[in-house]
KOLVO-14907 format. One record per atom (N, C-alpha, C): residue in one letter; x, y, z. Coordinates in steps of 0.1 Angstrom, whole numbers, padded with zeros to 4 digits, always signed. Each point is the difference from the previous one (the first is absolute). Example, Ala and Ser with C-alpha at 12.3 -4.5 7.8 and 13.67 -1.06 7.14 Angstrom:
<atoms>
A+0132-0057+0078 A-0009+0012+0000 A+0009+0012+0000 S-0004+0011-0007 S+0009+0011+0000 S-0008+0011+0008 
</atoms>
This chain:
<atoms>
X+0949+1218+1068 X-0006-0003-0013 X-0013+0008+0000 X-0003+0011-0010 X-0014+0004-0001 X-0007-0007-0011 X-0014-0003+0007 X-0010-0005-0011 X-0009+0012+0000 X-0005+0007-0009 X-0010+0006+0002 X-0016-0007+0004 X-0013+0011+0003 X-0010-0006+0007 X-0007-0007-0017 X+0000+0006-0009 X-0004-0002-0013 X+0007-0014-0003 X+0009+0000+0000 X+0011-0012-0001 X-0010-0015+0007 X-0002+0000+0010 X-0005-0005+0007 X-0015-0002-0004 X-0007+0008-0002 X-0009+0001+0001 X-0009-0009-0017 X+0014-0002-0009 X-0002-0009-0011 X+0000-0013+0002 X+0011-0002+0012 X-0003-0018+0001 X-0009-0001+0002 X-0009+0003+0011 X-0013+0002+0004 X-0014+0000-0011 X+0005+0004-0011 X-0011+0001-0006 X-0006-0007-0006 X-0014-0005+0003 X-0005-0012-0003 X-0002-0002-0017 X+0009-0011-0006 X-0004-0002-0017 X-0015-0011+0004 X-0001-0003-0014 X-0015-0005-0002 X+0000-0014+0008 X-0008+0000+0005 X-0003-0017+0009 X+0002+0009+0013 X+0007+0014+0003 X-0001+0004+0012 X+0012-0005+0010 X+0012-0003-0006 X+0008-0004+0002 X+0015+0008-0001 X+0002+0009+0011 X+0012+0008+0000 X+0013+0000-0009 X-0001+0010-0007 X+0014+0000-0011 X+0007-0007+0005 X+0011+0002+0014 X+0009-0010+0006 X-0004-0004+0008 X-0006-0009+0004 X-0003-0004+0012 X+0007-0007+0011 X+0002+0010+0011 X+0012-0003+0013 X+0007+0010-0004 X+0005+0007-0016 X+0011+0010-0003 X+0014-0014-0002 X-0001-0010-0008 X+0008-0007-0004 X+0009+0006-0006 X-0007+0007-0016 X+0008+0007-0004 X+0011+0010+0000 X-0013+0003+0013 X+0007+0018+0002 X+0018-0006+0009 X-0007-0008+0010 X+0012-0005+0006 X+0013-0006-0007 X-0004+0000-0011 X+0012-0007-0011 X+0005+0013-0001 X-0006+0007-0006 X+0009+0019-0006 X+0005+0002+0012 X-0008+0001+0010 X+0012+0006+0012 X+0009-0005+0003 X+0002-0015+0002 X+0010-0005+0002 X+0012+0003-0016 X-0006-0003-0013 X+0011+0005-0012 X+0003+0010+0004 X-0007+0010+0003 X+0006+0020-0001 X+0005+0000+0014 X+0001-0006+0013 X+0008+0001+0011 X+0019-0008-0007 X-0002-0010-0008 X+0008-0006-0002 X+0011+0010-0009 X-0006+0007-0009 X+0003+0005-0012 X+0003+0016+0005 X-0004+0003+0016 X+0004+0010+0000 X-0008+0008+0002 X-0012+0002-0004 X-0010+0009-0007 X-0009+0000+0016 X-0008+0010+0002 X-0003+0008+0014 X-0016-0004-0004 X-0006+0000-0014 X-0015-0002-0003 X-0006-0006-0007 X-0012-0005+0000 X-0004-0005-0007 X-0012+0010-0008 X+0000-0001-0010 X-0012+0013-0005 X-0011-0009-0004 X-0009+0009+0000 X-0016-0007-0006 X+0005-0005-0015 X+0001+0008-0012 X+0005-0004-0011 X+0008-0014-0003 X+0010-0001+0010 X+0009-0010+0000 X-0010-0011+0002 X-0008+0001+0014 X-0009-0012+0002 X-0010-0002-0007 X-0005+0009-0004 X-0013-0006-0010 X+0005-0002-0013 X+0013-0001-0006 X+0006-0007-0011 X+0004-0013+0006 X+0004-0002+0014 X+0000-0014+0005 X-0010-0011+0001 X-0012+0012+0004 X-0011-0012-0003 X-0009-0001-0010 X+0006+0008-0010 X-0009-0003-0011 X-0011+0012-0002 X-0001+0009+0014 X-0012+0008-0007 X+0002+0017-0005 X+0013-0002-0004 X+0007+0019-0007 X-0014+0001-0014 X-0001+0011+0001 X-0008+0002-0013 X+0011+0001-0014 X-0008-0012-0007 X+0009+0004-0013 X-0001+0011-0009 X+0014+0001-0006 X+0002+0015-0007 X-0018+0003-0014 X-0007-0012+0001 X-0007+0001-0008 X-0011+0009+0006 X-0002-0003+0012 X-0008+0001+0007 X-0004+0019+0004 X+0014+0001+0000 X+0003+0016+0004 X-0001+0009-0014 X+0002-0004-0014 X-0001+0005-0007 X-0014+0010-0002 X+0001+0011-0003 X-0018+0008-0001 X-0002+0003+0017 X+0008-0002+0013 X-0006-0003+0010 X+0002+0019+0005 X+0010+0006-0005 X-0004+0015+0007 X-0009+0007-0011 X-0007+0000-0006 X-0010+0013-0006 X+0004+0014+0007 X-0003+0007-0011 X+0003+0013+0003 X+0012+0006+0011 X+0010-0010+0002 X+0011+0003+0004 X+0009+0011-0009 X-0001+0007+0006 X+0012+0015-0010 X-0004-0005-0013 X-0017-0002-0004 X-0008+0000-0009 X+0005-0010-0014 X+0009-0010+0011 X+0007-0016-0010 X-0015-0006+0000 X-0003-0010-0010 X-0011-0005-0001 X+0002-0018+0003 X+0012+0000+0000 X+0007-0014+0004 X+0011+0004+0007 X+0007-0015+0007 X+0008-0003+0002 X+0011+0003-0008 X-0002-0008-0010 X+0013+0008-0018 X+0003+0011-0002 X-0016+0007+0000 X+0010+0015+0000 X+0001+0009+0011 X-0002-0002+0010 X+0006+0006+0013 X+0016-0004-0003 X+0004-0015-0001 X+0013-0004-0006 X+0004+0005-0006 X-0005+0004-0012 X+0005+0008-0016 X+0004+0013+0007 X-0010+0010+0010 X+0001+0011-0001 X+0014-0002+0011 X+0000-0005+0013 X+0013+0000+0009 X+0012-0001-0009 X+0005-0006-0009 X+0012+0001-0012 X+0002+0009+0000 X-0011+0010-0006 X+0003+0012-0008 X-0002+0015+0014 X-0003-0008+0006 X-0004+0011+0010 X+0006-0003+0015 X+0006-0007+0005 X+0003-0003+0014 X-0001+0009+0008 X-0005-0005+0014 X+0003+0012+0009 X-0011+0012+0006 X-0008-0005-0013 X-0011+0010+0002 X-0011-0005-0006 X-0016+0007-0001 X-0010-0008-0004 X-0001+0010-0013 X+0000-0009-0012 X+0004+0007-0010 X-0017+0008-0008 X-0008-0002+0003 X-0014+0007+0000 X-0003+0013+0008 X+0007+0004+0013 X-0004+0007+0008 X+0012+0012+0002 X-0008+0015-0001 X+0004+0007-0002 X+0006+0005+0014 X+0016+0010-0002 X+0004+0002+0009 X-0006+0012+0006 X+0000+0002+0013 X-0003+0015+0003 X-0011+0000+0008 
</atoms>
């Protein structure tokens, strides 16, 4: 089963009162045991910080790349990948 060191390194992280996201890795131990069960070889960071509550919400990431292939949001970095896939639709080739 691979955990990554990142993976790990979220149970650990102390929320407010200074009290480790999972403390012992409760949690984590529950996914590994579902994803050993289910088949599955890993458990990812994403997967676990949706487990315990601390994924950043989609709200959160909106506006979060600036000046990314010169999108000013999240929306239209979105807008432009539609119309553009595959490549960074601001940046010239060559």
């Amino acid at each position: 089963m691979h955990v990554s060191y990142s993976t790990l390194r979220e149970g650990a992280r102390p929320r407010p009162g200074g009290i480790p996201a999972d403390e012992g890795w409760a949690k984590l131990r529950t996914l590994l045991k579902e994803a050993r069960e289910a088949g599955r070889d890993r458990v990812t960071l994403a997967y676990y910080q949706q487990g315990l509550g601390t994924a950043p919400a989609l709200k959160e990431l909106v506006g979060f790349w600036p000046n990314f292939c010169g999108a000013g949001t999240l929306s239209d970095l979105l807008g432009e990948a539609v119309t553009a896939p595959m490549r960074c639709p601001r940046r010239r080739a060559g």
